[in-house]
Backbone as CSV, one residue per row, in Angstrom:
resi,resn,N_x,N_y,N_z,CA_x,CA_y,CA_z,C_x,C_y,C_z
1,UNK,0.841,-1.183,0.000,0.000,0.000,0.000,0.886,1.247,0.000
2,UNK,0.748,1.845,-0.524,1.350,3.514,-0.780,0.986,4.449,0.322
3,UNK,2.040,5.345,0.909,1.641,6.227,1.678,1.066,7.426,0.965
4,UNK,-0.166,7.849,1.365,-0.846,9.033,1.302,-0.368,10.029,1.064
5,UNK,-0.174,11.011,-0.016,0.743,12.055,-0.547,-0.574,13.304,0.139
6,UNK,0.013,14.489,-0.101,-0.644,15.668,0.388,-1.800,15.641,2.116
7,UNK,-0.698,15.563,2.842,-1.132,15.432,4.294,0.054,16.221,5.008
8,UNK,-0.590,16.634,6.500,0.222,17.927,7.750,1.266,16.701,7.933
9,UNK,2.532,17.228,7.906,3.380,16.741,8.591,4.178,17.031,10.208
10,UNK,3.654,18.441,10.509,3.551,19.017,11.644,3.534,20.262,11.455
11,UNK,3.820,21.048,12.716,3.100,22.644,12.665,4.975,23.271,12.224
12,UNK,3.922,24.331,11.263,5.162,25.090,10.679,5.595,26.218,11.531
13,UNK,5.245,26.333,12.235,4.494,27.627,12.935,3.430,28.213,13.643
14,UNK,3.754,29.244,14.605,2.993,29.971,15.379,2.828,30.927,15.543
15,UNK,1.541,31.658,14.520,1.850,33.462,14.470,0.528,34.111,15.024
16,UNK,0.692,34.935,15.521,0.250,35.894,16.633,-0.110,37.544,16.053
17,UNK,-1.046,38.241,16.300,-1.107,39.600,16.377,-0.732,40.373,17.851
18,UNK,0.167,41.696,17.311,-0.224,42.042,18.546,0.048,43.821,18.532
19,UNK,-0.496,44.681,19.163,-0.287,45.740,19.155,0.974,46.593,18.987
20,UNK,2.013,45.514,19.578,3.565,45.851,19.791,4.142,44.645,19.758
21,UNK,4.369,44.498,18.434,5.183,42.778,18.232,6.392,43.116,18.917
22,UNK,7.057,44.341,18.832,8.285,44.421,19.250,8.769,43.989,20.960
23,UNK,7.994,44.849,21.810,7.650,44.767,22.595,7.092,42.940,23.318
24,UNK,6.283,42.396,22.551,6.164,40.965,22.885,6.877,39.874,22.241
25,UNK,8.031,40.361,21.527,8.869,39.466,20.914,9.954,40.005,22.331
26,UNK,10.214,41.032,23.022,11.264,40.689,23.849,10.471,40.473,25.017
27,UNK,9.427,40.666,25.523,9.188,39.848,26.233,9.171,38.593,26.102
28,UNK,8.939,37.506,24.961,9.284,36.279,25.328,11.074,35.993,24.980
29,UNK,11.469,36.732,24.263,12.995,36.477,24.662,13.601,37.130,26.250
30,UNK,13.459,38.121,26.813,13.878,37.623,28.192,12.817,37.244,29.328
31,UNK,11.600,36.649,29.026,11.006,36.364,30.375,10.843,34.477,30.193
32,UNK,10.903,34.389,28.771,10.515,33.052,28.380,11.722,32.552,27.988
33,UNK,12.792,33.626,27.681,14.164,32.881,26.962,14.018,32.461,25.699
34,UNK,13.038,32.988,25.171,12.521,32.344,23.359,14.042,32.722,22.425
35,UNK,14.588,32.367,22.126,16.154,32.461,20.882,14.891,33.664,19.729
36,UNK,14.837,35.148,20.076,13.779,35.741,18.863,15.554,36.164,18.350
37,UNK,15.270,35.989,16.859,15.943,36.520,15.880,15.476,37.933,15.379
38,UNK,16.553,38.430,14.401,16.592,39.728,14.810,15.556,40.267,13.129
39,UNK,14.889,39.025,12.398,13.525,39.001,12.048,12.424,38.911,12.478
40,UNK,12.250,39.085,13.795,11.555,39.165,14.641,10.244,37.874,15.047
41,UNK,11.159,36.798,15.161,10.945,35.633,15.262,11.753,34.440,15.950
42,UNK,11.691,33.416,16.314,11.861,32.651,16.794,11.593,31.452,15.614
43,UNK,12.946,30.238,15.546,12.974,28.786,14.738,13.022,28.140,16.046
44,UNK,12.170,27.274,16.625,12.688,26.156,17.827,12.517,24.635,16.648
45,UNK,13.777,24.002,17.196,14.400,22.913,16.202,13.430,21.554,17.085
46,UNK,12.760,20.571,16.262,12.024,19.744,16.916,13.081,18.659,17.466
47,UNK,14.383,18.587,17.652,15.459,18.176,17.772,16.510,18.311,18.878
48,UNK,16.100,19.344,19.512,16.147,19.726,20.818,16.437,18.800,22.041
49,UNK,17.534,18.795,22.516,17.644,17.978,23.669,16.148,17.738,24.614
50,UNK,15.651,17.161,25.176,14.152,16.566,25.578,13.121,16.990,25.099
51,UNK,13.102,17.456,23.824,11.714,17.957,22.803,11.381,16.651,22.467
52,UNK,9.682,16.921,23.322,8.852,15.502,22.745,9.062,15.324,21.488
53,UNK,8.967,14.038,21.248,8.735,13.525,19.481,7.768,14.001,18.812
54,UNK,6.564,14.710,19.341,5.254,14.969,18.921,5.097,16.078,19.229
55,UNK,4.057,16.750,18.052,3.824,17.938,18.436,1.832,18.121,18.493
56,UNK,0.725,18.596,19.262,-0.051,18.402,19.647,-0.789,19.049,18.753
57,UNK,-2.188,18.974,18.292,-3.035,19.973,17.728,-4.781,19.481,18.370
58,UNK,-5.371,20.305,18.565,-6.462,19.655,19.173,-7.778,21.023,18.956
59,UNK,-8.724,20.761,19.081,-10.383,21.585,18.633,-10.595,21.495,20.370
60,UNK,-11.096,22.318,21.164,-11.846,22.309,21.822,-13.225,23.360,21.668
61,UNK,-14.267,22.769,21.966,-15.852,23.676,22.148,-16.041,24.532,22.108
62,UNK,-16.480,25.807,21.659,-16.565,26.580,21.893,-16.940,27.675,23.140
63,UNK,-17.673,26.649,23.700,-17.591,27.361,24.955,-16.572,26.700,26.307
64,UNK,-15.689,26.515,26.110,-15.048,25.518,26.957,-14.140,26.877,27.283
65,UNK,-13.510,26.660,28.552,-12.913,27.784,29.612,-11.862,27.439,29.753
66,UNK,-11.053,26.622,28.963,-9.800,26.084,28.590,-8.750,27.218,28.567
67,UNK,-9.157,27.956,28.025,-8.231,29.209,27.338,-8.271,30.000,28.329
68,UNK,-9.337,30.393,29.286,-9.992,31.306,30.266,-8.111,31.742,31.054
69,UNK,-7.734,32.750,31.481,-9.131,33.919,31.471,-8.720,34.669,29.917
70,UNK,-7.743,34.239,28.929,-7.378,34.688,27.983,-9.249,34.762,27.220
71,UNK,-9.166,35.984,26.804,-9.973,36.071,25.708,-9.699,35.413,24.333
72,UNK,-8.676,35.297,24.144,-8.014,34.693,22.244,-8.451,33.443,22.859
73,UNK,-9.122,33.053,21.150,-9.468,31.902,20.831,-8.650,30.650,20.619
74,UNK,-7.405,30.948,20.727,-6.249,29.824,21.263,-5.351,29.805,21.989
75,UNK,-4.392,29.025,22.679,-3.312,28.823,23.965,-1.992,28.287,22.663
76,UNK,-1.040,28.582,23.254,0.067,28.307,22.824,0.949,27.471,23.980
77,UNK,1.019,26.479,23.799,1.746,25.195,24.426,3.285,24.988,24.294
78,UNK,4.077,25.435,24.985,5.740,25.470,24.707,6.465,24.207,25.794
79,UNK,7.194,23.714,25.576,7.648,22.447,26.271,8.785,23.347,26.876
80,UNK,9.128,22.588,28.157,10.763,23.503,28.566,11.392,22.047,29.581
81,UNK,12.478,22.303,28.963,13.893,21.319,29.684,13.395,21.025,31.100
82,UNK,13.129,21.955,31.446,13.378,22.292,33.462,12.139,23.100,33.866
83,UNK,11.492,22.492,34.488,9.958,23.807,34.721,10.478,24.251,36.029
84,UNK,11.346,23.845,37.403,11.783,24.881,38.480,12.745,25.587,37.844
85,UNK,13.432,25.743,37.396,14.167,26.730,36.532,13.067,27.825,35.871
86,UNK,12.460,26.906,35.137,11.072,28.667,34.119,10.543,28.690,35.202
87,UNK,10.541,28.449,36.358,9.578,29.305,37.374,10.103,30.140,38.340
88,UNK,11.403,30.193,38.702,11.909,30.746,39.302,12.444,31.828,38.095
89,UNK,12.680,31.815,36.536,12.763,32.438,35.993,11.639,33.795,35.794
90,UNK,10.059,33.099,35.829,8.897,33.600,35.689,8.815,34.454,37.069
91,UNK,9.153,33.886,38.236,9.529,34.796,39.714,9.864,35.922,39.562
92,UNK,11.508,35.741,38.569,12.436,37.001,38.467,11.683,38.101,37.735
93,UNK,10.976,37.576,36.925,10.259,38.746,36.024,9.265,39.362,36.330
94,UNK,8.300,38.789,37.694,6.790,39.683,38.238,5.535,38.462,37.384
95,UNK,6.268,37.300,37.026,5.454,36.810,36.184,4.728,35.986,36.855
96,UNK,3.142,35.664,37.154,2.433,35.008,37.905,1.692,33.629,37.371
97,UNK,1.740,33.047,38.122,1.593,31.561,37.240,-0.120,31.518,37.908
98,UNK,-0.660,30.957,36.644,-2.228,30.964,36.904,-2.930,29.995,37.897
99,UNK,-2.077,28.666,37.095,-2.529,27.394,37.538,-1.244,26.341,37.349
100,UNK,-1.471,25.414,37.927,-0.123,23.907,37.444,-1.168,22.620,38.169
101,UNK,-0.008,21.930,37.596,-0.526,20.872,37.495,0.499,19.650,37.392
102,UNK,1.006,19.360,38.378,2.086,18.254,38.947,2.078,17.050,38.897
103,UNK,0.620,16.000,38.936,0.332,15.136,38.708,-0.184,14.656,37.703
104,UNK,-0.119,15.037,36.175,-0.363,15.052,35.011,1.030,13.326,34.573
105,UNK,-0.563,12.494,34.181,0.861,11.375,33.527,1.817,12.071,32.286
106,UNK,1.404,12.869,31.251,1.995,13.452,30.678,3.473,14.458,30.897
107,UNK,3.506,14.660,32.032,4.424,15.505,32.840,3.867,16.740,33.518
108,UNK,4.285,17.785,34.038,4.235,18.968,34.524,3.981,19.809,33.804
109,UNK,2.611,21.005,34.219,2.142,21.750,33.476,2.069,23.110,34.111
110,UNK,2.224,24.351,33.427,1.852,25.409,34.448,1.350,26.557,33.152
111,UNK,0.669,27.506,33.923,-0.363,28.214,32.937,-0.469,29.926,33.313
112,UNK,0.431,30.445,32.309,0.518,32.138,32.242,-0.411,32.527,30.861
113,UNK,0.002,33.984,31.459,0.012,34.753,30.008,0.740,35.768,29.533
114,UNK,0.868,36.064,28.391,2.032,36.970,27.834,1.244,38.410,27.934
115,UNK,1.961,39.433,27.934,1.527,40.456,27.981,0.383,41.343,27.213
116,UNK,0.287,40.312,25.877,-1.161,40.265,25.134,-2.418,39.724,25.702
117,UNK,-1.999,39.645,26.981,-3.328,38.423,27.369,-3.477,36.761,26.881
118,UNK,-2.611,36.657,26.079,-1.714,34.965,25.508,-2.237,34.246,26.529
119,UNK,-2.949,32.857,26.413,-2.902,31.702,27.517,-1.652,30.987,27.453
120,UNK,-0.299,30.989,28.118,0.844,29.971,27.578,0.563,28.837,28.500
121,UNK,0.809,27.804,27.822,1.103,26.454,28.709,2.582,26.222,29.081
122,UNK,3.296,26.034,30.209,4.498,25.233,29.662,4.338,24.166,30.171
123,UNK,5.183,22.778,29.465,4.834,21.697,29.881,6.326,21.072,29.715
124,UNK,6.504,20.375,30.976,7.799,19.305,30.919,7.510,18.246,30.937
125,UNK,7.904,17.602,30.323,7.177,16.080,29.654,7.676,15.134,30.634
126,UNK,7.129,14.304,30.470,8.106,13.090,31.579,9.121,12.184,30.912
């Protein structure tokens, strides 16, 4: 049987509006440590020392409070090496963590937002 030609092979990308890209491109380069290039962007390599093999895409309801208290109609999910490290990082910056979630079989989860009102996830995998 032949594999299926013209299908997602994963996400190319993650683009955002925002009043002051400038402004929220260095906020996630020094509060998040994002590598933003000086195109005013960020490449994260799926290759990455403990970058899951997978990358997630999922529909939730429309009325589902998932995203809450972000108004935008989606969350942006970033994986990180070390989550006591991004939190004591998130400390240094005034940055307040919403919610977590420690007992997740998936690994460790914790839940901000960027200065757009952004829902971020970060998640350390197990």
């Amino acid at each position: 049987m032949t594999e299926q030609r013209g299908r997602i092979t994963g996400i190319g990308g993650v683009f955002v509006k925002s009043a002051d890209p400038t402004a929220l491109a260095a906020w996630y380069r020094e509060v998040l440590g994002l590598d933003v290039a000086s195109w005013g962007g960020a490449a994260l390599a799926y290759d990455a020392p403990g970058h899951p093999p997978k990358v997630s895409w999922m529909a939730f309801p429309q009325a589902s409070d998932h995203m809450a208290p972000s108004s935008r109609e989606f969350m942006v999910n970033f994986s990180v090496d070390d989550m006591d490290a991004m939190i004591a990082r998130l400390r240094a910056n005034a940055v307040s963590v919403l919610a977590h979630d420690e007992d997740n079989p998936f690994g460790r989860f914790i839940w901000i937002q960027d200065p757009d009102g952004t829902k971020i996830e970060l998640w350390q995998p197990k």
